[in-house]
N, C-alpha and C positions, 0 to 999 in steps of 0.2 A: 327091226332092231328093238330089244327090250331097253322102252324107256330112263329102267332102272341105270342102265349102263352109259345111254348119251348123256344123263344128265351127272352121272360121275365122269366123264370126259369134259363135259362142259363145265362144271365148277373148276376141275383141275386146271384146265386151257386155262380160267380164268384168275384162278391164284397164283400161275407162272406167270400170267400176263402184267399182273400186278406188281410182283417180285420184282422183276427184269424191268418196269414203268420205274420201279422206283429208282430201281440202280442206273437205270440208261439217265432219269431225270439228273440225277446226284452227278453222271458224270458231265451233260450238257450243263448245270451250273458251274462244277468246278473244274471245267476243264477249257478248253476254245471252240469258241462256237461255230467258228467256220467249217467247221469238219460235217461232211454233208450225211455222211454214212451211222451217225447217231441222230439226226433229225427223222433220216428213212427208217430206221430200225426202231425208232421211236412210235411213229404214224404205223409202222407195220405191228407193233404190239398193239397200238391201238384198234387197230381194225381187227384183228384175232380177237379180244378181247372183247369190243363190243359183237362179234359174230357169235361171241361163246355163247353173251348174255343173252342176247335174241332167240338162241337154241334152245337157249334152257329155260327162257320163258312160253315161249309157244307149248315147249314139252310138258312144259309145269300144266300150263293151259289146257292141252290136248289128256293129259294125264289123268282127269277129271273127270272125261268124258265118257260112258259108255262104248268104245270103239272098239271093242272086245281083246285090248291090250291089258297089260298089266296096270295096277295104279300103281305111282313112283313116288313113295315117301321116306 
């Protein structure tokens, strides 16, 4: 897979991840907390989200390298 394209997948995951953190958070304040299905979908953005980051580091990483891939900037 051309670097170029995981690491716009991986920012992307990661600005949706952020979006939807915000708004799930806003509704977990202002809304009742015992509702379990916004705590999961919360920790489930969370984990999208830091997978995104890890991806797109490593690739950052890997991108650098002579590996006879593209470089991705």
């Amino acid at each position: 897979m051309n670097l170029t394209v995981l690491n716009r997948i991986c920012w992307t995951i990661c600005i949706i991840s952020i979006a939807a953190g915000v708004a799930l958070s806003f509704a977990m304040i202002w809304g009742q907390q015992d509702n379990e299905f916004l705590t999961k979908a919360w920790l489930s953005i969370g984990v999208l989200f830091f997978g995104s980051a890890a991806t797109l580091a490593v690739s950052k990483m890997l991108g650098g390298r002579s590996l006879g891939g593209a470089n991705p900037q």
